[in-house]
Each structure stands twice: as structure tokens, then as C-alpha cells.
C-alpha positions in Angstrom: 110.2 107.1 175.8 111.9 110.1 174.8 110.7 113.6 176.0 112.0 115.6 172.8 111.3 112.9 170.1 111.6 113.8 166.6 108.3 113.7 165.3 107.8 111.4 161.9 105.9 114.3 159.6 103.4 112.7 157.1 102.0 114.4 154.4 99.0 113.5 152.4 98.5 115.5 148.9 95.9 114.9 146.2 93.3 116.8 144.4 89.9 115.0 146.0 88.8 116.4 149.9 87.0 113.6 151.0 89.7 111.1 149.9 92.4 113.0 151.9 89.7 113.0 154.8 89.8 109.5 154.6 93.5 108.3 154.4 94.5 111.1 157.6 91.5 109.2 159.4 93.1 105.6 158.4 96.8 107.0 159.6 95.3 108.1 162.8 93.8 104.6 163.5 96.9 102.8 162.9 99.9 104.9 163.6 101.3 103.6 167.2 100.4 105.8 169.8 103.7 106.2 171.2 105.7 107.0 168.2 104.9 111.1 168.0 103.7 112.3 164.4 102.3 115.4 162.8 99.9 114.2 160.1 98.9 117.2 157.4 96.6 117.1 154.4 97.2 119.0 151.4 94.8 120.1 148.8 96.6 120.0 145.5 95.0 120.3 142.1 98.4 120.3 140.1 101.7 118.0 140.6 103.8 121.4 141.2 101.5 122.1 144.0 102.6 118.7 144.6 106.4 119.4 144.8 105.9 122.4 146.6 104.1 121.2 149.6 107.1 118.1 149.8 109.3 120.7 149.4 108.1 123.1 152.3 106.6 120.6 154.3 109.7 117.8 153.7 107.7 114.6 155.2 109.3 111.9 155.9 106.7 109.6 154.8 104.1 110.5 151.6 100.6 109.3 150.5 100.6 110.6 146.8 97.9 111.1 144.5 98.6 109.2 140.6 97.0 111.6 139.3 95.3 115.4 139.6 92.5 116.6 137.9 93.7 120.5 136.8 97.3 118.6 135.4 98.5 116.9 132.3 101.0 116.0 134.8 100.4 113.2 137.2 101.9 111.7 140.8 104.4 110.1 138.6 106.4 113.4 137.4 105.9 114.2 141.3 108.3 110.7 141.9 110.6 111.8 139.0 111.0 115.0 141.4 111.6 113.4 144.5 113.9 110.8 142.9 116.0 113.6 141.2 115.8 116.4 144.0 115.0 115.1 147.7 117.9 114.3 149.7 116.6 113.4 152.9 114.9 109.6 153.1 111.3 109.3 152.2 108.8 106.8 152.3 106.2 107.4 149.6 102.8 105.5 148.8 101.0 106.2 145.6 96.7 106.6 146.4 94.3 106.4 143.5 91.5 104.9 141.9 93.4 102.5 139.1 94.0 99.2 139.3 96.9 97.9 140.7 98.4 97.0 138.1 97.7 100.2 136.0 99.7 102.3 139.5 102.7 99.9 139.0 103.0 100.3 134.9 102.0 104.5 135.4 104.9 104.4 138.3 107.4 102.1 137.0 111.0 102.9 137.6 110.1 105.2 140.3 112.7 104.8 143.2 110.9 106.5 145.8 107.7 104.8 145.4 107.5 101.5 147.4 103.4 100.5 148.0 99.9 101.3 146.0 97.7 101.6 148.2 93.9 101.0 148.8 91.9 100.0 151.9 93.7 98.3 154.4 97.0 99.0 151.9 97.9 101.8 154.7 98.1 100.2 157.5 100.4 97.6 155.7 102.3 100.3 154.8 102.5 102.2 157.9 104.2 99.3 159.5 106.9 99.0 156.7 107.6 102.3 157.6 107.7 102.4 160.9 111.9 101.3 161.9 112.0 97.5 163.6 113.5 98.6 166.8 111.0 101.9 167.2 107.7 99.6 166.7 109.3 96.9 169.1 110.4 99.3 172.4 
């Protein structure tokens, strides 16, 4: 283990506190112990508070609402963003309370956006996040 590792930085953003509460809790149970993070939660009631926070906060992995409640724009205008203006690699989940299915179509053709998650959707995505030879040493 490295004294000085880089940190992975996750940031949650999405317009309901509870649910926020809920997924930092879930990353915090399954993120490996010995890979260092810095988890933060960010209240955002519209998608350019979105952009903002990635853009200060620049995470390398992202739980992202679909949608917020104060914006005719959702999560998805947030992906067009990152796909058109965030150079360094990002993981990015997409959090809500749609089907499936709905996420997919709402987020289709969205490079950035790899998983939908939902209960035990983070943990499956925390591990495809997490590099091969980092989860193995």
C-alpha cells in the first residue's frame, strides 16, 4: 500500500436529501477499505448546479440524479455536458425513481453513462469501477 495514494473522489448530486443520505451510506459499505476515497454529497435542485459541482469538484466516479425537481432540464443534458466538455475519465451512474427501462430510453446515446442504478445496483457498480489489479493487491 502506497503512503501518498491518489484518492478516487466520488461525487453524489441530486435534488432529494435523504436519497443522497442513502447512496454515500451504500458507497461507504462497499467501497474497499484499502483503496483511499473522498466521498461528497451535493444538493442540486437544477442540472447547471449539476455541471458545476462536476466541474469544481471533477470526480472521478459520479452517481447522477435523471432528473431535478426546480429544472426543465434533467441528468441527461448533465451527460450531454460531460460527454462534450470533461476530459479527464469518468465513471458515471444515473440514480432515480423510473424504471429501468424508462433511465435507458431518457439516457440513450449518453457515452458517459455506463449503469442505472437501484438497491444493490451500487455495489455492482462500484466494483466495475474499481481497476482489476487495484481490487486484486
Amino acid at each position: 500500500m502506497r503512503l501518498f495514494a491518489k484518492k478516487t473522489r466520488i461525487l453524489i448530486v441530486g435534488d432529494e436529501g435523504p436519497v443522497l443520505a442513502k447512496l454515500r451510506a451504500r458507497i461507504e459499505l462497499f467501497w474497499p477499505a484499502e483503496i483511499p476515497m473522498k466521498i461528497v454529497a451535493v444538493f442540486c435542485g437544477w442540472a447547471d448546479e449539476a455541471i458545476d459541482s462536476i466541474a469544481d469538484y471533477r470526480p472521478d466516479i459520479l452517481l447522477l440524479a435523471h432528473a431535478f425537481r426546480r429544472d426543465e432540464k434533467t441528468g441527461r443534458d448533465v451527460a450531454r455536458w460531460i460527454d462534450e466538455h470533461y476530459q479527464a475519465p469518468i465513471h458515471v451512474a444515473v440514480h432515480g425513481d423510473l424504471a429501468g427501462a424508462e433511465l435507458r430510453q431518457l439516457f440513450e446515446g449518453a457515452r458517459c453513462v455506463t449503469h442505472f442504478i437501484s438497491g444493490e445496483g451500487v455495489r455492482d457498480f462500484l466494483r466495475d469501477c474499481i481497476p482489476r489489479e487495484r481490487s486484486e493487491s
